[in-house]
C-alpha positions as CSV (number, residue, x, y, z in Angstrom):
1,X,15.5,-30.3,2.5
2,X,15.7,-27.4,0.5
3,X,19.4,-25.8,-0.3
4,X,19.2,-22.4,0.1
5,X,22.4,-21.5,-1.9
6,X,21.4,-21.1,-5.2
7,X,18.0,-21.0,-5.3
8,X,15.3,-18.4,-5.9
9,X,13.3,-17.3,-3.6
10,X,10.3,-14.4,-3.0
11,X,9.8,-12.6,0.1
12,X,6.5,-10.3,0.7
13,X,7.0,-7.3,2.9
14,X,10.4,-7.3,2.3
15,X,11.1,-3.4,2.3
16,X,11.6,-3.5,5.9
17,X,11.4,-5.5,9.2
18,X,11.5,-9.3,9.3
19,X,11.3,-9.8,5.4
20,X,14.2,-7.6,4.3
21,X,15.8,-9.3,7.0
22,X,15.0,-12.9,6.0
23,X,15.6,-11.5,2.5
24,X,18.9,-10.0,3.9
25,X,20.2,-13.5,5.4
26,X,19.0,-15.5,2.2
27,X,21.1,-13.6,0.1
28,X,24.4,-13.7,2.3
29,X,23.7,-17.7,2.2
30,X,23.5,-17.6,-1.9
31,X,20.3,-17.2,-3.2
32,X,19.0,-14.8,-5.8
33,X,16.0,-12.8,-3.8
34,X,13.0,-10.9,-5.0
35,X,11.3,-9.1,-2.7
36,X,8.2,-7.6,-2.3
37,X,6.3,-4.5,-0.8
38,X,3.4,-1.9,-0.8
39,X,5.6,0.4,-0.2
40,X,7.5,0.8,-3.5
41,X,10.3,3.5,-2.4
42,X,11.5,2.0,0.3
43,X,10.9,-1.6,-1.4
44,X,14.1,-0.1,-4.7
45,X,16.2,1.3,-1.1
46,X,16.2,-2.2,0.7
47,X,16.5,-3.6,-3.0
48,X,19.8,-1.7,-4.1
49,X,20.7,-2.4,-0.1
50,X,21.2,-6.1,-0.5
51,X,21.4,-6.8,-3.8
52,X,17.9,-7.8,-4.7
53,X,15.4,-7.9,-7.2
54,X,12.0,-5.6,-6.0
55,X,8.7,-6.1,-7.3
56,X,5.7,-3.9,-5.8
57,X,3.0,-5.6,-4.8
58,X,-0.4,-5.7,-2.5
59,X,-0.5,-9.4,-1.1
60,X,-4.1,-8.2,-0.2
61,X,-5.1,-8.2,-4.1
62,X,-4.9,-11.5,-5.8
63,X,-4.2,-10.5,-9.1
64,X,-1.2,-8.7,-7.7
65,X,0.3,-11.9,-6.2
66,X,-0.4,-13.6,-9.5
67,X,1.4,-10.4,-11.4
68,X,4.7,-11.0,-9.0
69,X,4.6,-15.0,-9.7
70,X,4.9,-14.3,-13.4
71,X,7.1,-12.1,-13.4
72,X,9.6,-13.8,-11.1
73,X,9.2,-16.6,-13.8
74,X,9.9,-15.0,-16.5
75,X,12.8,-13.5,-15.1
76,X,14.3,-16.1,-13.5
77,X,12.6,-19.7,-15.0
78,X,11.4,-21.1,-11.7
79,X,11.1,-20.2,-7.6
80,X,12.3,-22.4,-4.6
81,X,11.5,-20.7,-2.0
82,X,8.5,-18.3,-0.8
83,X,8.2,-16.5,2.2
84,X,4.6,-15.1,3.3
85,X,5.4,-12.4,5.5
86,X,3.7,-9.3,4.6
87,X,1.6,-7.7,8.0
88,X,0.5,-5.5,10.0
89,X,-0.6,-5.3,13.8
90,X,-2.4,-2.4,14.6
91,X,-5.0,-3.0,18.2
92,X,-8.3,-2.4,19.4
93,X,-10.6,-4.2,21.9
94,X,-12.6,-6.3,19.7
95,X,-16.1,-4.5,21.4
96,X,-14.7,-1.5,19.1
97,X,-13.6,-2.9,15.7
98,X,-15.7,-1.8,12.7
99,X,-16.3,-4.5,9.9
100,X,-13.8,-2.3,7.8
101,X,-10.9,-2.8,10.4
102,X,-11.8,-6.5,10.5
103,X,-11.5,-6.8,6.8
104,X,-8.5,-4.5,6.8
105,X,-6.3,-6.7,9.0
106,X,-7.3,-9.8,7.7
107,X,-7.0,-9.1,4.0
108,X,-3.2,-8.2,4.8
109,X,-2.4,-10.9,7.5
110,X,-4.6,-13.9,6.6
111,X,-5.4,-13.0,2.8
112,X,-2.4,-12.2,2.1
113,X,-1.1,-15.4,3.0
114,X,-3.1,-17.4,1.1
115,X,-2.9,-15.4,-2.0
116,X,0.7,-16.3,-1.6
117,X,0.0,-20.1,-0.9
118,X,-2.5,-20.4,-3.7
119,X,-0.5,-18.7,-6.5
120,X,2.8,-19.9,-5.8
121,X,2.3,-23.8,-4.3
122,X,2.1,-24.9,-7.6
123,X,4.9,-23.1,-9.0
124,X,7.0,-25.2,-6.3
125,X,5.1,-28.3,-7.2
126,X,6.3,-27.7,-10.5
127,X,10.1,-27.2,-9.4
128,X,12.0,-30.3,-9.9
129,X,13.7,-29.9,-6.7
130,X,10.7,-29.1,-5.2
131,X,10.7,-26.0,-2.5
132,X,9.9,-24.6,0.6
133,X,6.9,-21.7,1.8
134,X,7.7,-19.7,4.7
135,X,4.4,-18.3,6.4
136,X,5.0,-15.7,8.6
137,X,2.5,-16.1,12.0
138,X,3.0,-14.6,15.7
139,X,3.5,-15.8,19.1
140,X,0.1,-14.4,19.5
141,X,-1.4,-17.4,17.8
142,X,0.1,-19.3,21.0
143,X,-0.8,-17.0,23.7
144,X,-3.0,-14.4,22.6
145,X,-3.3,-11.2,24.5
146,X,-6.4,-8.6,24.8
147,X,-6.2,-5.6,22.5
148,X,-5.5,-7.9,19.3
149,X,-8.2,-9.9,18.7
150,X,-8.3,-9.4,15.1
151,X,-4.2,-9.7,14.7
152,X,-4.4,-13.0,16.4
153,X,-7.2,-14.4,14.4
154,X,-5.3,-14.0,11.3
155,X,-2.4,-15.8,13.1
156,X,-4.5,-18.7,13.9
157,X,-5.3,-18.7,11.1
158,X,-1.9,-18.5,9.2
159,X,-0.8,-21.0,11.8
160,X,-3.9,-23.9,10.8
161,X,-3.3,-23.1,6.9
162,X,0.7,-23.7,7.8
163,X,0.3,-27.0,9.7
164,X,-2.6,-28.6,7.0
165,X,-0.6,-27.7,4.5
166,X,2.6,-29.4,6.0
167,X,0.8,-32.4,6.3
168,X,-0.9,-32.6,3.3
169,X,2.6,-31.8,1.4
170,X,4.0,-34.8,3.6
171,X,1.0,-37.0,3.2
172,X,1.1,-36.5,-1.2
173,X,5.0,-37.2,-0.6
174,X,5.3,-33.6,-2.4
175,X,9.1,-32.4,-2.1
176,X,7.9,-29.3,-0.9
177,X,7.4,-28.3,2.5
178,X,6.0,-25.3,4.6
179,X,7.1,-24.1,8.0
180,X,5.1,-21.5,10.5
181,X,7.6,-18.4,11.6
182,X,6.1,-17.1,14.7
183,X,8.1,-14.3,16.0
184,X,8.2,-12.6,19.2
185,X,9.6,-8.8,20.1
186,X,11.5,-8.0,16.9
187,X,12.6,-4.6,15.6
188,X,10.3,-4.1,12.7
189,X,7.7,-0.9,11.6
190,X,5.0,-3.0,12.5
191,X,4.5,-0.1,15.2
192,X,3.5,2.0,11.7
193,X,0.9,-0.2,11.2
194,X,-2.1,1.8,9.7
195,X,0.8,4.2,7.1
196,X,-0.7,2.6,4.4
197,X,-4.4,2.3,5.1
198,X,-5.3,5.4,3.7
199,X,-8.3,6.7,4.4
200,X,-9.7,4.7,7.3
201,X,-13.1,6.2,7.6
202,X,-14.7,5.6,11.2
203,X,-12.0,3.0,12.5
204,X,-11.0,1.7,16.5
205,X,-7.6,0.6,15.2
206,X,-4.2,2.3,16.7
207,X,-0.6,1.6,16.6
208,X,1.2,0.6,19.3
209,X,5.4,0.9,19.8
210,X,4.8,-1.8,22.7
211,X,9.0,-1.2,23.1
212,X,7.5,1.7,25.0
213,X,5.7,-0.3,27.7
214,X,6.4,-3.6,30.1
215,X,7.7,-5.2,26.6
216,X,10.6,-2.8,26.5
217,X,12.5,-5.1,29.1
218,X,11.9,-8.5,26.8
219,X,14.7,-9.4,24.4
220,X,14.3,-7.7,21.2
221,X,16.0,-9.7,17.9
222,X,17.2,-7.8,15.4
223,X,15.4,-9.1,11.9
224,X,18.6,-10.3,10.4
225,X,18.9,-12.9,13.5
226,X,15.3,-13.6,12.5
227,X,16.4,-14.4,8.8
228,X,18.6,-17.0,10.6
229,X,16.2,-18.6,12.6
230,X,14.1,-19.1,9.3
231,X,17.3,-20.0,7.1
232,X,18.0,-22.9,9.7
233,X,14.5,-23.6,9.9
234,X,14.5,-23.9,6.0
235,X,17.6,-26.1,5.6
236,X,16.4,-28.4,8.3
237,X,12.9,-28.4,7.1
238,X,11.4,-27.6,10.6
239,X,7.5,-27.1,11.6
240,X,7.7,-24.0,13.7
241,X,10.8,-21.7,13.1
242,X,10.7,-20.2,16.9
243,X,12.4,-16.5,17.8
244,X,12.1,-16.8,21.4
245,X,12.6,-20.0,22.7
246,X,12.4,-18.4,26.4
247,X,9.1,-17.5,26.0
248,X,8.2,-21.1,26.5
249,X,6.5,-20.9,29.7
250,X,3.9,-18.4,29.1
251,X,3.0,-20.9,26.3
252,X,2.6,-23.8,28.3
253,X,0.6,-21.6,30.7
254,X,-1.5,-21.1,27.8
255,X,-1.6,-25.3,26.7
256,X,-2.1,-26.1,30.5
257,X,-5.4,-23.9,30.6
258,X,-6.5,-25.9,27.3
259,X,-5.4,-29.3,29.3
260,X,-7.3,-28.3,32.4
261,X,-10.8,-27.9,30.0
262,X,-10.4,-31.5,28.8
263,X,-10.0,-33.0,32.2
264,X,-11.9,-31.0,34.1
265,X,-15.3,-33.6,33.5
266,X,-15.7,-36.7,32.5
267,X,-17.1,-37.9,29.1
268,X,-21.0,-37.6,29.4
């Protein structure tokens, strides 16, 4: 179990959405936060907002990843906690994706990720007190849906590195730990997906604000409540740290299809 008071922990994309409000909820439990961002105004606003440490950033580059680990070293001698949360979740039908929207959503989502894994793991394997990685995924990686083919592959994705990497921690009798976020309908920018794409070139990708469709009538969480679920997640050192417990069912619609394929014939 990792003690959240006290500690030092990193969030990525933490300017806005989910991270500054994980961020937000880690510092009203007592932790000394650095967070992250692309987006370097609005990364010193959410800074001076909760009383945080910012640090620019592109999880997509390596080198960038390895820039923020050393400096949140040198500043503060050690980190406890990370939190991989940094995305983005533009659509297209995967018939129309170009290789450059493929690479551009899986450098963020995926990439991103395990630049943050790769750099930091053994930062926490170096902590005394060992630590605790927070890997931001989707609901999508339980029940994907058409139109985000390439958003849910990277949140497969984040989901297998997340669950390995829990049970290789646990298998090494490591004291740290990882646990998969998978949020549903939160109030974030992720609507302003492709803002910081630049020039795209010949792409299928478009935001969506799917609070503008059916989705508008499904709870929406406001990120702070989302910080909590991960803080309790964290404390409790829990697997999956779950948003929308509701949406159960149209998961185990999902696991019941997957069930029906294994039984449907017998073992040749």
């Amino acid at each position: 179990m990792t003690e959240i008071k006290g500690s030092v922990a990193v969030v990525t994309g933490g300017a806005s959405g989910i991270g500054l409000g994980i961020a937000t909820q880690l510092v009203a439990e007592g932790a000394t936060v650095v967070i992250a961002d692309v987006e370097a105004a609005a990364l010193e606003r959410a800074a001076q907002q909760i009383g945080a440490t910012a640090i620019a950033v592109d999880v997509s580059d390596p080198a960038g990843v390895e820039a923020l680990a050393a400096a949140v070293i040198d500043t503060f001698g050690r980190v406890d906690i990370v939190v991989n949360n940094a995305g983005i979740g533009p659509q297209a039908p995967i018939s129309e994706l170009t290789l450059a929207d493929w690479r551009f959503v899986i450098d963020v989502n995926l990439y991103g990720v395990i630049h943050g894994v790769h750099t930091f793991l053994p930062l926490l394997e170096a902590n005394e007190e060992g630590g605790h990685i927070v890997n931001t995924g989707s609901m999508a990686s339980f029940d994907p849906q058409p139109g985000l083919g390439a958003y849910a592959v990277t949140k497969f994705g984040v989901a297998a590195l997340t669950e390995v990497l829990r049970k290789e921690l646990k298998e090494s009798g490591s004291r740290v730990s990882a646990t998969y976020l998978a949020p549903g309908t939160v109030r974030t920018n992720i609507k302003d997906s492709l803002r910081n794409r630049g020039d795209a070139g010949a792409s299928a990708l478009f935001d969506v604000d799917i609070s503008q469709g059916p989705a508008g009538e499904l709870r929406w969480q406001d990120p702070v409540d989302t910080g909590r679920v991960v803080t309790r997640a964290i404390r409790n050192d829990d697997a999956y740290a779950i948003t929308h417990p509701e949406w159960w069912e149209m998961v185990e619609e999902h696991n019941e299809t997957v069930e029906r394929a294994f039984m449907k014939y017998p073992p040749l």
